[in-house]
N, C-alpha and C positions, 0 to 999 in steps of 0.2 A: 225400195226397201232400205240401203243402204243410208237413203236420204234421210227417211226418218228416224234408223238409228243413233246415224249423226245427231240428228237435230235433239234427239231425247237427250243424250250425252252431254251436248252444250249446255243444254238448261238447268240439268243435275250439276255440273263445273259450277255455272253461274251462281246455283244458287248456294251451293256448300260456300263457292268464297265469297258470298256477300254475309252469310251466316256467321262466315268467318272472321271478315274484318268488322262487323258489329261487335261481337264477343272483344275482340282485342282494344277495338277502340271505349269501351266504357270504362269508368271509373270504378265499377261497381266489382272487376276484376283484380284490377291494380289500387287499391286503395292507399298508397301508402306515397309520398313524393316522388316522383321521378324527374330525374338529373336526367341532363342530355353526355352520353358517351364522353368518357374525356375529363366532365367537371367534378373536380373535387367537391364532396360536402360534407357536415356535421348537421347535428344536430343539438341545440342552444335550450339551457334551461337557465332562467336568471330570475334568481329567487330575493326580496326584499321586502321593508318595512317603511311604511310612511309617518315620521311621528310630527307634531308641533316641536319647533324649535326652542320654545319659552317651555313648555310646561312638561313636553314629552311623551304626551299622550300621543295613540295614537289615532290616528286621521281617516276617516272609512270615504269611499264614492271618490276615490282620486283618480283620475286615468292615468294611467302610464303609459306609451308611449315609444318603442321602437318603430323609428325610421330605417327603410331596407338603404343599403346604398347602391345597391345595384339591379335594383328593380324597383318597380312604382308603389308596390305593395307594403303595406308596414303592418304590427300589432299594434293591439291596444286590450288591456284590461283594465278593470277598476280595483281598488281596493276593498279586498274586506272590514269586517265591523273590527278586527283589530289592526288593521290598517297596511295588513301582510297581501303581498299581490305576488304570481306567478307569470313570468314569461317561457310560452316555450315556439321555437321556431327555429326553420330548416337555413342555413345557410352557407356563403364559402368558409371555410375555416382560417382561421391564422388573422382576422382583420376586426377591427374593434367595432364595438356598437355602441350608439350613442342613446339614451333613454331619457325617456321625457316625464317630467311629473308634474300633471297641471290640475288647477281645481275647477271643477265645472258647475258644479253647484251655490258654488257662494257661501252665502251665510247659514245655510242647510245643514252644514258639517261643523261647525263653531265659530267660522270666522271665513275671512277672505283670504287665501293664502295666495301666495306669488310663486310662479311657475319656477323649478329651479330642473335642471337636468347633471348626467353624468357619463360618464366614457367610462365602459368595462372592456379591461384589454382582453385582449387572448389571452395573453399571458395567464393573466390574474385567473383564470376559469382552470377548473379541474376535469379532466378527463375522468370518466365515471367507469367506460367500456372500452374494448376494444373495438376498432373497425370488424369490415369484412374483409382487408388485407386489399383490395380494391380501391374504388374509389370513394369508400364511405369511411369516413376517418374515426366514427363512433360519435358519442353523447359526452359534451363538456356542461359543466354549470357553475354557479357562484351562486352561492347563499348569502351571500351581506352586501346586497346591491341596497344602501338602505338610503332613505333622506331625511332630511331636516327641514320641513318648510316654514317658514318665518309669515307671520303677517304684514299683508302690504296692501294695498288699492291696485289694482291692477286695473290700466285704462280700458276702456272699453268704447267702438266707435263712437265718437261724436260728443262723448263725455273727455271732459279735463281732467288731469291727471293729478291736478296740484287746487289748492283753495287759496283765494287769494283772500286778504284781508284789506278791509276798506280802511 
């Protein structure tokens, strides 16, 4: 008798903590980043415009482009049809990011533009909130992350870069 009380007992344990760490392991709980113990973060919003550097229009279908620096992972958005794009992403705080603006379409958007990038410090970014007094430092952003793309030929494999005249 005792044996099978046991053994009913084991199976009930077993199966609440397998119940158990399914529930804690999904996403579908914790929806929101989690930092590992210890790491500082923020969260980055970097707000800007893409225009032609001649004319000042602006430029829609551009990608933008942060690279993480300490992970492999990076964003990308595109430009809208007034050439205004939105970054937002989780990172360490206090360390610059580097943004990328390249044209992927061609002559699709009015011209061939040449890739040009920029460095938004920390500095430069505005604290919006406060932390949770923790390890979450709050929501910083910059509104005039903006560029100027100029027309150029941008090489492409195997094609030359320059025309030479006979």
């Amino acid at each position: 008798m005792k044996k099978i009380v046991f053994t009913t007992y084991a199976k009930i344990i077993a199966w609440l903590l397998s119940i158990l760490g399914v529930a804690n392991s999904c996403d579908k709980f914790t929806p929101e980043v989690q930092v590992e113990y210890g790491v500082p973060s923020a969260d980055f919003i970097v707000r800007g415009k893409v225009v032609d550097a001649r004319s000042q229009k602006p430029i829609k279908d551009i990608r933008i482009i942060r690279k993480a620096r300490y992970t492999s992972a990076g964003d990308t958005v595109k430009t809208n049809a007034n050439g205004e794009y939105e970054l937002r992403f989780t990172e360490f705080p206090g360390i610059d990011h580097k943004i990328f603006a390249e044209d992927l379409d061609g002559l699709n958007n009015g011209g061939i533009y040449a890739p040009d990038s920029l460095v938004v410090n920390s500095s430069q970014m505005k604290k919006i909130k406060k932390g949770d007094g923790k390890w979450f430092e709050g929501p910083f952003e910059k509104n005039d992350a903006h560029f100027k793309l100029s027309h150029g030929v941008v090489a492409e494999y195997g094609v030359p870069s320059t025309t030479y005249k006979k």
